[in-house]
C-alpha positions as CSV (number, residue, x, y, z in Angstrom):
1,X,109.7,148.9,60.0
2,X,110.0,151.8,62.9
3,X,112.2,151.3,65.5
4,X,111.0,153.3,68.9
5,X,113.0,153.5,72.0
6,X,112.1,153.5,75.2
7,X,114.3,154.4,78.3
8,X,113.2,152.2,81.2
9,X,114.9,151.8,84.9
10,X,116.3,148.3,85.0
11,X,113.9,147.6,88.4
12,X,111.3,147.3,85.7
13,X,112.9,144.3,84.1
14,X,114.2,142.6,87.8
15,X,110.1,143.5,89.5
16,X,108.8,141.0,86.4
17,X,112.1,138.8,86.1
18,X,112.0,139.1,82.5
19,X,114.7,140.1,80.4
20,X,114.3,143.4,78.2
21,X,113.6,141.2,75.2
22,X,110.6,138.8,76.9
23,X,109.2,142.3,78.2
24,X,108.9,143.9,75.1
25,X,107.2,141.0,73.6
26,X,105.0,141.2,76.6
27,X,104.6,145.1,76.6
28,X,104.2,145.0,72.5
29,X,101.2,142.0,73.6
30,X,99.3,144.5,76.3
31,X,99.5,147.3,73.9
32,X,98.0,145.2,71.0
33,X,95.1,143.6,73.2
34,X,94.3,146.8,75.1
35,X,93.7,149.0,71.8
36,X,91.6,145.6,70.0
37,X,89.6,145.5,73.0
38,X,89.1,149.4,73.0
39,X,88.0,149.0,69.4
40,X,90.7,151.4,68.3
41,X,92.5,148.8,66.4
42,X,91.4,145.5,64.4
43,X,92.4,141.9,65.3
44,X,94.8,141.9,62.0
45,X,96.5,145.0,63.2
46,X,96.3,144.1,66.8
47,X,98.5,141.1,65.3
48,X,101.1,143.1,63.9
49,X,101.8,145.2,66.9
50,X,102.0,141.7,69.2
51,X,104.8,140.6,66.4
52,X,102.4,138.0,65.9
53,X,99.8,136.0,62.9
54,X,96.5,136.5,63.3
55,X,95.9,133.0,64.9
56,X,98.9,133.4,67.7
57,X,97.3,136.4,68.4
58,X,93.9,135.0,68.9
59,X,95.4,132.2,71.0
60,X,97.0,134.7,73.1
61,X,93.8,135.9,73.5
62,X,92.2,133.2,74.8
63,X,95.4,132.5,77.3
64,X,94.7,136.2,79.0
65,X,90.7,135.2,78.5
66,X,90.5,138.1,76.5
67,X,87.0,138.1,74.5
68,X,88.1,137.6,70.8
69,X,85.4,139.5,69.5
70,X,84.5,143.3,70.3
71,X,80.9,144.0,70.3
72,X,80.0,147.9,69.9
73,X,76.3,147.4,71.2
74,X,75.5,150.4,70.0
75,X,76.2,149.2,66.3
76,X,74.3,146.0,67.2
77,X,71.5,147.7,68.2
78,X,71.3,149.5,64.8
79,X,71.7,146.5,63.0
80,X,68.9,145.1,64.7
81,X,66.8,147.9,64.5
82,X,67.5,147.8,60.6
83,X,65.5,144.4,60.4
């Protein structure tokens, strides 16, 4: 596994009242749900960044009403058009 470090003012941690490890769960959450909802990343991968399975994940979706499937309506069209 990759380790990354990141160099953060401690005002960060105290504006959220989280400690450094509850924020990089929650910062390692955002990251995962904004690239699955930008299609860039699938749910199962999504997972892995969050540190969670696949079902935690999608329960975490539903807590931060995240829609747990992207649509490309573009692609939906086509497959409609297709017959």
């Amino acid at each position: 596994m990759s380790e990354i470090t990141i160099n953060l003012p401690e005002e960060v941690f105290s504006a959220r009242r989280l400690s450094p490890e509850r924020f990089v769960r929650d910062l390692r959450l955002a990251a995962a749900i904004y690239w699955y909802q930008k299609g860039e990343i699938s749910q199962e991968k999504a997972a892995q960044v969050a540190g969670l399975n696949r079902q935690e994940f999608l329960a975490a979706l539903a807590r931060e009403q995240v829609d747990t499937f992207v649509v490309d309506f573009d692609d939906l069209q086509r497959e409609l058009n297709r017959g």
